[in-house]
N, C-alpha and C positions, 0 to 999 in steps of 0.2 A: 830340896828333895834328894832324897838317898837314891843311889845309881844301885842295881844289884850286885856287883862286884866293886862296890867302893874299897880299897883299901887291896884289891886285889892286884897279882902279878900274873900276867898269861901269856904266854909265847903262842906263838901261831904259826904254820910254816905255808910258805906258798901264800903270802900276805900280803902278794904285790897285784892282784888282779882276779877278778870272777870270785867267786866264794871265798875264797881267805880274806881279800880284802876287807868285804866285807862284813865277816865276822870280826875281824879285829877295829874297823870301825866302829861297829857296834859293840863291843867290849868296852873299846874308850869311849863310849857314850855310856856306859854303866858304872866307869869310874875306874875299872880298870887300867894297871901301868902295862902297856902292850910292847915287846918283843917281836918284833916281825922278821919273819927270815922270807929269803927269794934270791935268785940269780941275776938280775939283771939290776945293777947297782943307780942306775938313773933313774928306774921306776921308784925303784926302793927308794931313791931319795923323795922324786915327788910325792910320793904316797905319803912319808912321814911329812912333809910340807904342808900335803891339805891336810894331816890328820890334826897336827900340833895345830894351824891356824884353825881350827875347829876347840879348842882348849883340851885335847890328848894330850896325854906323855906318851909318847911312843919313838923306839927305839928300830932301826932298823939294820940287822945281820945280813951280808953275801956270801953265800956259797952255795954247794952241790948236797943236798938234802940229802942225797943217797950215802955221802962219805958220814963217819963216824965223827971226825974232825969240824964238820960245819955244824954237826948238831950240839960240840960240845962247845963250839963259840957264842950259839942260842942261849946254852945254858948260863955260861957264864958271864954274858951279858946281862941277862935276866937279875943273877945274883950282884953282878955290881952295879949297875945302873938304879938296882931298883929293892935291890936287899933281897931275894931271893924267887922262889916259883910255888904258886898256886894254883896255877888253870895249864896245862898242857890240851892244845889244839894239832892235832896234827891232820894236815888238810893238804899237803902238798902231795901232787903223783904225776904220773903220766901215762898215755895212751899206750904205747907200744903196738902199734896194729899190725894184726899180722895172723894168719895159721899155725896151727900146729908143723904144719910141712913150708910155710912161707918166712914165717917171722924167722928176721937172724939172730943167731946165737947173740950177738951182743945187743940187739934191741930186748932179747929173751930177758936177759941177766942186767939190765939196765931199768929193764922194767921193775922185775922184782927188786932189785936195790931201790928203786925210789921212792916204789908203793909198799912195802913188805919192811926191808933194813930197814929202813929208814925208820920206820914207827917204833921197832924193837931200838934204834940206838935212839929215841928219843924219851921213851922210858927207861932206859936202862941208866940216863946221864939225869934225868927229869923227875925221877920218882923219891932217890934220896934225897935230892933238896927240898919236895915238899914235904917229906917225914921229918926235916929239922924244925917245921913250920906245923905239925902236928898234922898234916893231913888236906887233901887236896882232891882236883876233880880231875878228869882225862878226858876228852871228845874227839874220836878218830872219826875225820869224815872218810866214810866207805865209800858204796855205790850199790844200784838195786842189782848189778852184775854180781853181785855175790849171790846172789840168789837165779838168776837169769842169765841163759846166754846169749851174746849177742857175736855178728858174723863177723870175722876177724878179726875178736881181740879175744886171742887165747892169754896172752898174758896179762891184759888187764885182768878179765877174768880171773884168771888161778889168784893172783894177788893180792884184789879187794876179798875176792874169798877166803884165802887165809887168815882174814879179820878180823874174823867172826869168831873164833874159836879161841884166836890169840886174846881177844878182850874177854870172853868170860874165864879163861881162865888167868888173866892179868888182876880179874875181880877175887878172884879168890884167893889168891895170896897175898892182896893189898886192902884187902875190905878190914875192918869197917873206916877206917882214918881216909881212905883213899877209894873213891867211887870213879869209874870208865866204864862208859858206852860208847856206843856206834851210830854215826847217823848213817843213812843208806838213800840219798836223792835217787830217784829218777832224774827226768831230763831237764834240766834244766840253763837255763839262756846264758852260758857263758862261749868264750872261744874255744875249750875244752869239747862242748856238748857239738858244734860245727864243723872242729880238727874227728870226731870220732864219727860224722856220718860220712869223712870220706871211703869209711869201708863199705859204704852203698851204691851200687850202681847211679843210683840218683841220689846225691846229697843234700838237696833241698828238700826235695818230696818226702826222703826219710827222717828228715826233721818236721815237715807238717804233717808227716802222719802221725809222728810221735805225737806232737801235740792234741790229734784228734782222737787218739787213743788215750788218752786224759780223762778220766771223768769228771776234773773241774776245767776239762776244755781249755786249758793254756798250759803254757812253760814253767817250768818255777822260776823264778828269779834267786840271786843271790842271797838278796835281806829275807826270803824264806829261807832259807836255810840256816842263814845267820840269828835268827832268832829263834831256830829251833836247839844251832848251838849254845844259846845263850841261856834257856831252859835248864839244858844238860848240864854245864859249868856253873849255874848257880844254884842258891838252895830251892828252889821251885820244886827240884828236883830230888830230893833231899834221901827218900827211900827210892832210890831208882840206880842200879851197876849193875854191870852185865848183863844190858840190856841192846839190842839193835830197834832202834826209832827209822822206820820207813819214812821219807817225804817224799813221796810223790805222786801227789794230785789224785790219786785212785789208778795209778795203772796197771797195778798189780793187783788189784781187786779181783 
């Protein structure tokens, strides 16, 4: 049986844990040759461990998402390991919690590096090698903060929001050979969605409210998302760029 990305190449960032994970496991379960970037070189290793004893090809990259230089060792991995790039996932970020008047200046400017550069240097090293390939797909996972604010995270915020704009107009100067969208979760059960309710006086309770504020009354899980990426990066999707794809459960309903 044909995987949906058989014969495919996809990099993933933030691929060591919660959502990148497992979108890039699910990738190599479609047949996809996976590129994983992340920081922490032990995880990285296990992750490719369970992923190849599972029958993946998967490759894994260490560095800082946010420099210019880790995203160009993604790339170039991608192209030797594996002959070049088809699916660009970029899925790696961070919190940065904080005020307008609280957050510091270098939590400010780290943020945006991780969540913001980071996406632009990952198309800007990602995009020609899949025009050598005739054309490709992109899935930036956002967040429902682009749309929503939430109480001390001014720089997440500003960051997943400049997202939005960046991909519709990244679709129109790469359409039609190259299609990018945007997924945009809600809340969903990774250590990310836990590290961000400690901007709530109560961190528990603002996580089960979230949940009861759900109109499918739970969390999402990672393999929700992951297979909403997987939608996106394959031809499922075929008429569909510059688009933002909402997942989460009704809470923005």
């Amino acid at each position: 049986m044909r995987g949906k990305l058989d014969g495919k190449v996809a990099i993933v960032t933030g691929g060591t844990s919660g959502m990148g994970k497992a979108i890039a496991a699910l990738f190599a379960e479609e047949g996809a040759s996976v590129v994983i970037g992340g920081r922490d070189k032990e995880r990285g290793g296990a992750v490719v461990r369970e992923m190849r004893s599972a029958g993946g090809q998967v490759e894994f990259v260490a560095g800082d998402i946010e420099t210019y230089e880790a995203n160009e060792q993604l790339v170039r991995t991608a192209v030797e390991a594996f002959g070049g790039v088809d699916v660009l996932v970029a899925n790696a970020g961070i919190l940065g919690l904080g005020s307008v008047t609280d957050v510091s200046l270098e939590t400010w400017h780290t943020t945006i590096a991780a969540n913001l550069h980071s996406v632009f240097y990952l198309l800007r090293l990602g995009i020609p090698e899949m025009q050598k390939r005739e054309g490709g797909t992109v899935v930036i996972n956002g967040s429902i903060s682009a749309y929503k604010g939430f109480p001390n995270h001014a720089a997440y915020c500003a960051s997943k929001g400049a997202l939005l704009p960046l991909v519709k107009q990244v679709a129109i100067d790469y359409s039609p050979s190259i299609r990018i969208n945007i997924l945009c979760p809600g809340p969903v059960d990774t250590p990310l969605l836990w590290n961000s309710a400690q901007a709530f006086p109560k961190p528990e309770k603002a996580v089960f409210d979230a949940a009861e504020q759900i109109l499918l009354k739970r969390l999402g899980t990672p393999r929700d998302v992951a297979k909403a990426a997987l939608f996106l990066a394959c031809s499922d999707s075929e008429w569909i760029t510059g688009a933002a794809l909402t997942i989460d459960g009704g809470i923005m309903a």
